[in-house]
N, C-alpha and C positions, 0 to 999 in steps of 0.2 A: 756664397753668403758671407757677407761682412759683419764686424761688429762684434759685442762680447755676449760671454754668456755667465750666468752665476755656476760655481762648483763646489764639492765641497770635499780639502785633497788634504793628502796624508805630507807630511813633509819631511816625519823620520820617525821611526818605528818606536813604541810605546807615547804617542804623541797624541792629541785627540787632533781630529778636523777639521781644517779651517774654512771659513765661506770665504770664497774667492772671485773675483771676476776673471776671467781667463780669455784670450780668444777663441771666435769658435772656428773650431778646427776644420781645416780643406779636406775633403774626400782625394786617396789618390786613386790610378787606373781603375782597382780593383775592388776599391770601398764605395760605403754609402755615409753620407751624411745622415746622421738620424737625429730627430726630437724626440728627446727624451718623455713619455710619457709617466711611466711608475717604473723602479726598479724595486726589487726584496731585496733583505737586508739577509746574510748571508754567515751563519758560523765561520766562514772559511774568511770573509771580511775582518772579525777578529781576531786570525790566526795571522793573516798579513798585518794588520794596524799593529799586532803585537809584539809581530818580532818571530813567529814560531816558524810563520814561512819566510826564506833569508831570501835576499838581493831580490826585492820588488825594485820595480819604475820607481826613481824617486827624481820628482813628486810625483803624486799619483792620484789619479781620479779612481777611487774602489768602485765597488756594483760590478752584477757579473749575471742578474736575474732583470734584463731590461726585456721592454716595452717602447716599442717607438715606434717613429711614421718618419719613411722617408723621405728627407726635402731635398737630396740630390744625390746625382750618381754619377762614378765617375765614366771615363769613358769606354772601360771593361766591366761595365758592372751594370748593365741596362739590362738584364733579364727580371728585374723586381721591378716594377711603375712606383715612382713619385705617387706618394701619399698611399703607399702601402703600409699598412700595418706587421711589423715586425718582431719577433723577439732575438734576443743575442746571447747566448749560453757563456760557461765558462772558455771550453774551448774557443780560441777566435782565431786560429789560424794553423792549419798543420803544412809539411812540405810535400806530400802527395807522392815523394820519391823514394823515402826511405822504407826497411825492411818489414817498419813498422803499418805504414801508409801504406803498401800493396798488397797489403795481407790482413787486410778490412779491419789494423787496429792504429786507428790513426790516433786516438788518446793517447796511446804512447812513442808517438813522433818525438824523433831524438832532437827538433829542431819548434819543438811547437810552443806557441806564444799562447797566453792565456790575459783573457778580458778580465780586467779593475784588477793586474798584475804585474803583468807585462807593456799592456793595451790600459789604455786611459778604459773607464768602463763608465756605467750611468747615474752615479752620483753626482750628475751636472744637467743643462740643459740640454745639452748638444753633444755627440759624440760620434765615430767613425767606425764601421765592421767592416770585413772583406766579407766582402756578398755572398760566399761560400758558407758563412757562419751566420749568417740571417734566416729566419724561416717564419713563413706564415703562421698564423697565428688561431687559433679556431673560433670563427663568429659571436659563439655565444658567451665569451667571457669580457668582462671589463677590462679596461688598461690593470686595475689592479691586482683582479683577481685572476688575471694572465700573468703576473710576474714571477709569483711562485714557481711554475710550471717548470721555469726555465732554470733552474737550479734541483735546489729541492723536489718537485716532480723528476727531471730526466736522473738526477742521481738516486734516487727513490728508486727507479724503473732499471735502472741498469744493473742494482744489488737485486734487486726483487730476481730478475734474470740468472742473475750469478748463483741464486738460492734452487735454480733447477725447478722445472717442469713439477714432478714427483713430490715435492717439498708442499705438502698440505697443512702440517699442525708451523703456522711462522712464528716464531719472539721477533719483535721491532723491541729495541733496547735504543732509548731515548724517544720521549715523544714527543719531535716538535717538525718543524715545517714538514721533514721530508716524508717522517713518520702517520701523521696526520694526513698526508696525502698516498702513500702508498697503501694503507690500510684498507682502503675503498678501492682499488687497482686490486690486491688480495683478495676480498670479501666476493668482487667482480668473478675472480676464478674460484670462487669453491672454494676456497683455501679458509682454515680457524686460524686468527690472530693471536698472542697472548703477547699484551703491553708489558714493557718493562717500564717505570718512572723512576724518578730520585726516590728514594726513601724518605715515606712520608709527604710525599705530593696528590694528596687526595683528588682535587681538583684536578691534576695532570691524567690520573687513573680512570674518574671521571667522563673526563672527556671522549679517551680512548674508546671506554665501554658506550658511550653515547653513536659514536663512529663503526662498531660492531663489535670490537675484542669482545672475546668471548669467557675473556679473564685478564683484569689488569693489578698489575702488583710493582713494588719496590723491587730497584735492580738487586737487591740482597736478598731475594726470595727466590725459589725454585717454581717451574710454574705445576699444577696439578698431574700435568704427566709430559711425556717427554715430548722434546720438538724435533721438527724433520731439519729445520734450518731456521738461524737467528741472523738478521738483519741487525749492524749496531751501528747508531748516527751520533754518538756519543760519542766525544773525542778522549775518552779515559779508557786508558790501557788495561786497567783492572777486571774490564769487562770483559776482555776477551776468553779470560779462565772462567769467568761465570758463566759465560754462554755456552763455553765447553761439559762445565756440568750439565747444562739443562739440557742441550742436543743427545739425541738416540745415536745408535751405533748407527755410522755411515753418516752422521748429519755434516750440514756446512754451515761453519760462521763466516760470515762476510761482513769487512771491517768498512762499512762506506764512506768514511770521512776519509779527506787529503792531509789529515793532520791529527797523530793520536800521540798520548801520553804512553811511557813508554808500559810496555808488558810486563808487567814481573813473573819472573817464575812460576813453574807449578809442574805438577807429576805427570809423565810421560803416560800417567793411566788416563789422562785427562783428555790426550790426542788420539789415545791407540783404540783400535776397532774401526778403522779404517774414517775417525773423523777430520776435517778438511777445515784449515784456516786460510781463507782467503781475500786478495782488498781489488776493491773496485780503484781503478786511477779513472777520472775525467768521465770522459761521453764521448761517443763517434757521434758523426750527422744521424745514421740512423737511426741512433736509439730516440735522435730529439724526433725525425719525420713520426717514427713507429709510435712513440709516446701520444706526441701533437696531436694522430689522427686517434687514438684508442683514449686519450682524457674527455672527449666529449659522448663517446658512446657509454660509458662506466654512469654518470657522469662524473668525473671527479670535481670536487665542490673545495674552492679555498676558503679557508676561515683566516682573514687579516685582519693586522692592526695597523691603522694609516696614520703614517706621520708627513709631516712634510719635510721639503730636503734643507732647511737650514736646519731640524732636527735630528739629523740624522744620527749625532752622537748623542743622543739621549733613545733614539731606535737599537744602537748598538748596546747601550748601556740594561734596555731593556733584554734582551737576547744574554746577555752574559748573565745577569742575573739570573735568568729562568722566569719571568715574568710576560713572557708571548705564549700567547695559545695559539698555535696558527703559524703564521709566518709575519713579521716587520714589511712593511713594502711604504718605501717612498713615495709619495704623491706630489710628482709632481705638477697637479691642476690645482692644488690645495696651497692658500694662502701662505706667506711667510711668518 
């Protein structure tokens, strides 16, 4: 396919987005040309535009939570048919060789390339995956309300994991895309939630308990009794000793963002009894297959706000502030 396409790319860190016309890009052996349908707008988006995650692609197409149908393949890459509907996760590519990769944790591939990072990603019309990094997508969701899944869902699901079997009474500390989506995956297994928000976010807490928490409070509150394990999507380091207060003897904090402020200090009382600080990196294929096929049995239901993609830095500007209930996602069928 010839011709350009609109984008909208970073050109150096602490910079806003520019709309761009760009070519659109050839699939090689291993990739697909994809049409961008929707992507979601992603915290880890303004940790790259920021500066806080160093040596991106520059320039760069961000998004890392697409939707798309593919208009061509290349000549190692025919196992998906044209005009499949696809999604495209963070991960976009690992080397299947290393220590990492044959011992089924390919997220921490010593060689691995990550989409709207590394990889141009779907803040444009048009964009390229290795087939490997593509995955079906489940019937009953819209372009839009499929785009979440693929970020916020699979990192949602991999900390949920990390939080153990056994782990019934959960804290989600931050409540936003992955939060709001994991809660309902929780609720699914028996498991009591209890919402952490900013302090003073009524409407945040709100929601939560609309969703099921069975108690939502300001992350400066203890919750009513103690947790087995706290999930935290929050990129503030501060939390990590709060969550420590609030977990029981034996609990696990799992830290699921790829980018946190740093931890300050606190009393060795705070770890000992055998509790567990630990951080989710990336997503394997599996966690996105195992997700994919168990978001429509829950159901899991996304709550977005659509913008279009020449708005993207006013998507992102919404996200930093804390003004998304839900998740941001690009719409790409939606007017300029």
């Amino acid at each position: 396919m010839e011709g350009s396409m609109r984008a909208m790319v970073l050109r150096a860190a602490g910079q806003p987005l520019r709309e761009a016309r760009l070519p659109i890009p050839r699939p090689g052996p291993e990739e697909l040309l994809l049409r961008v349908r929707a992507c979601a707008v992603c915290r880890t988006d303004l940790h790259i535009i920021d500066g806080e995650l160093p040596h991106p692609k520059l320039p760069l197409v961000p998004g890392h939570e697409i939707v798309a149908t593919v208009e061509e393949a290349g000549a190692l890459a025919t196992a998906i048919p044209v005009g499949a509907r696809v999604g495209v996760p963070w991960l976009g590519w690992s080397c299947g060789r290393c220590r990492f990769c044959v011992s089924g944790r390919e997220n921490l591939c010593e060689q691995a390339r990550f989409t709207g990072y590394q990889i141009d990603g779907g803040f444009a019309e048009y964009t390229v995956a290795h087939h490997r990094f593509c995955f079906p997508l489940p019937p009953g969701y819209s372009d839009v309300h499929a785009a979440p899944l693929m970020c916020a869902g699979l990192i949602g699901f991999r900390s949920l994991r990390m939080a153990g079997t056994e782990s019934r009474r959960l804290g989600l500390y931050g409540f936003g895309a992955a939060a709001h989506l994991i809660i309902q995956v929780a609720r699914y297994q028996g498991r009591r939630v209890f919402a952490f928000t900013r302090p003073g976010d009524v409407k945040g807490q709100q929601f939560a308990r609309e969703l099921g928490a069975v108690w939502a409070g300001g992350s400066d509150a203890l919750p009513p009794e103690p947790l087995d394990a706290a999930l935290l999507f929050a990129p503030v380091g501060a939390l990590v000793p709060a969550a420590l207060r609030a977990v029981d003897k034996g609990g696990v904090v799992v830290c699921g963002g790829i980018y946190m402020s740093d931890i300050p200090s606190f009393p060795y009382s705070l770890l000992w009894e055998e509790r567990v600080v630990r951080s989710v990196a990336n997503l394997t294929r599996a966690d996105a297959v195992d997700f994919l096929a168990l978001a429509p049995r829950v159901p899991v239901r996304t709550q977005v706000q659509r913008f279009p993609l020449a708005a993207a830095n006013e998507a992102l500007a919404a996200l930093r502030q804390g003004k998304v209930q839900g998740a941001a996602v690009l719409d790409l069928s939606a007017p300029s």
